[in-house]
C-alpha positions in Angstrom: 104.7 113.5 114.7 102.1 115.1 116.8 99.4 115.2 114.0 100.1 111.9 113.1 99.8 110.3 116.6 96.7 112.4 116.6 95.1 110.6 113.4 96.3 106.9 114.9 94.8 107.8 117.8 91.2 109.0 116.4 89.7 105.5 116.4 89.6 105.1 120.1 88.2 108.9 120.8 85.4 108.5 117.6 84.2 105.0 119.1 82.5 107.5 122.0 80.7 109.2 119.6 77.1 108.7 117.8 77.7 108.5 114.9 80.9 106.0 114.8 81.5 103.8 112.0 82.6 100.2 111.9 86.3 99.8 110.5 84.8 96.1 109.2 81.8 97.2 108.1 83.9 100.3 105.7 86.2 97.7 104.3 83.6 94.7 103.8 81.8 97.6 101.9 84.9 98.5 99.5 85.8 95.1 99.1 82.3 94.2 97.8 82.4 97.6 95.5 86.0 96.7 94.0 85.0 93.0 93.4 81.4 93.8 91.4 82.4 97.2 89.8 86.5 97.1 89.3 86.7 92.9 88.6 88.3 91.1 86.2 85.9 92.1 83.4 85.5 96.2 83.6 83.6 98.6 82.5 83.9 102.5 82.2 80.2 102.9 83.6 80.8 100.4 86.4 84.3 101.8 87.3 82.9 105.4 87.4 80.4 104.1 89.8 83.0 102.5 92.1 84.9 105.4 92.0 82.1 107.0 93.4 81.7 104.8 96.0 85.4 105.0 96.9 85.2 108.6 97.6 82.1 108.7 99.5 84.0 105.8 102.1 86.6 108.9 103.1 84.6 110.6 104.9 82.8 107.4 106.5 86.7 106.1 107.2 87.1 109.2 109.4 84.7 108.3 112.0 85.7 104.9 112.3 85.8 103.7 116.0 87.5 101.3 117.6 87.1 99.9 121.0 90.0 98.0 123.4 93.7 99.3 123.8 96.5 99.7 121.8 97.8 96.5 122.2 96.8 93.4 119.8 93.7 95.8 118.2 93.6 94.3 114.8 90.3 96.8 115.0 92.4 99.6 115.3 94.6 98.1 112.4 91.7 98.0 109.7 91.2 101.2 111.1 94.4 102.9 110.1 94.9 100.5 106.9 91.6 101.9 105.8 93.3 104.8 104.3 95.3 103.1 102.3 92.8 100.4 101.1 91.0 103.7 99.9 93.8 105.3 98.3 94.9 102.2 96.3 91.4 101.5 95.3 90.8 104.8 94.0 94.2 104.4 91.9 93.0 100.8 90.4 89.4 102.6 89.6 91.1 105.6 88.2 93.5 103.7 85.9 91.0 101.5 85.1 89.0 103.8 83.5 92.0 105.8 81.9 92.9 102.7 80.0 90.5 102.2 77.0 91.8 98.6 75.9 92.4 95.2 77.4 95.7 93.4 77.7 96.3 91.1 80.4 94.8 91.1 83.5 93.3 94.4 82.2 90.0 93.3 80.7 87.5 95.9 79.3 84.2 94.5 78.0 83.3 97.8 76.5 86.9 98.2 74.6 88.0 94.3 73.8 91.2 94.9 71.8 94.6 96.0 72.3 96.0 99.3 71.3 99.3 99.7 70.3 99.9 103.3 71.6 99.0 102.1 75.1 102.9 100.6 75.1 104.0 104.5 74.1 103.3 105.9 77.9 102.9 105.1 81.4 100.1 105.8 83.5 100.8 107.5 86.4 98.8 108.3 89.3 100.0 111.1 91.9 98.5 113.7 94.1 97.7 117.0 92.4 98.1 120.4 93.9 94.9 120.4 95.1 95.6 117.4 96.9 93.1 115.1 94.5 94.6 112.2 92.8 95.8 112.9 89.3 95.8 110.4 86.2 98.7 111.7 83.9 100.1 109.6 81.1 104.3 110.4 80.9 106.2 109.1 77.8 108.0 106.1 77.7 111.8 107.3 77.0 113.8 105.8 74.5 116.0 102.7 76.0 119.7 103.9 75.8 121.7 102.7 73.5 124.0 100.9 75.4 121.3 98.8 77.0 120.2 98.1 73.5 123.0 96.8 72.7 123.4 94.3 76.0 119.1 93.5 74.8 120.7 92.8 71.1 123.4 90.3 72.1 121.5 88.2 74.9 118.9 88.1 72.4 
């Protein structure tokens, strides 16, 4: 509890210091990355890029400052959500590039078609060890056979 009251709290003792960061400057910055390099229309080289990008904000997005009070601070808010922004925009970046096909809103200009052993796993994103994100790809188990069934007579 301490450590995390500590890390809400970091915004209002950073916005003191030099070199401070703009919580609205970080996230008008990702926003822009994620929109040109991580669209609708992807690319491995662009997505590498943005994943760049995404990891070089961390550090920025700890030195975020934030001016005011606790109260009504939707400054301090971007401030705090900035971690999350950055973790979910390194997970779209990282899948992104994992998935060498297109299907759905999943368009990649470098790999047009579908692939049919894209619909034998799932991709799944999770912290490693070392505390990096991980992209692993888990089987898809076999649906039981009495939920077969139930598919077989709506069907």
């Amino acid at each position: 509890v301490e450590a995390m009251a500590k890390w809400a709290l970091a915004p209002f003792e950073n916005s003191t210091k030099s070199d401070a960061e703009n919580p609205y400057q970080i996230q008008h910055e990702l926003q822009d990355v994620m929109q040109d390099k991580v669209g609708i229309v992807r690319v491995e080289a662009e997505m590498e890029q943005a994943l760049e990008a995404v990891l070089a904000f961390r550090p920025r997005a700890e030195k975020v400052g934030v001016v005011g009070n606790r109260e009504y601070n939707p400054g301090w808010h971007t401030a705090m959500d900035l971690v999350n922004l950055l973790t979910v925009s390194e997970a779209v970046a990282r899948a992104g590039i994992e998935r060498k096909e297109s299907r759905g809103a999943h368009f990649r200009d470098d790999f047009p078609a579908k692939d049919a052993n894209y619909g034998t796993f799932n991709t799944v994103l999770r912290k490693g060890a070392d505390g990096e994100m991980q992209v692993i790809r888990e089987p898809i188990a076999d649906i039981r056979d009495d939920l077969k069934k139930i598919i077989k007579e709506m069907g």
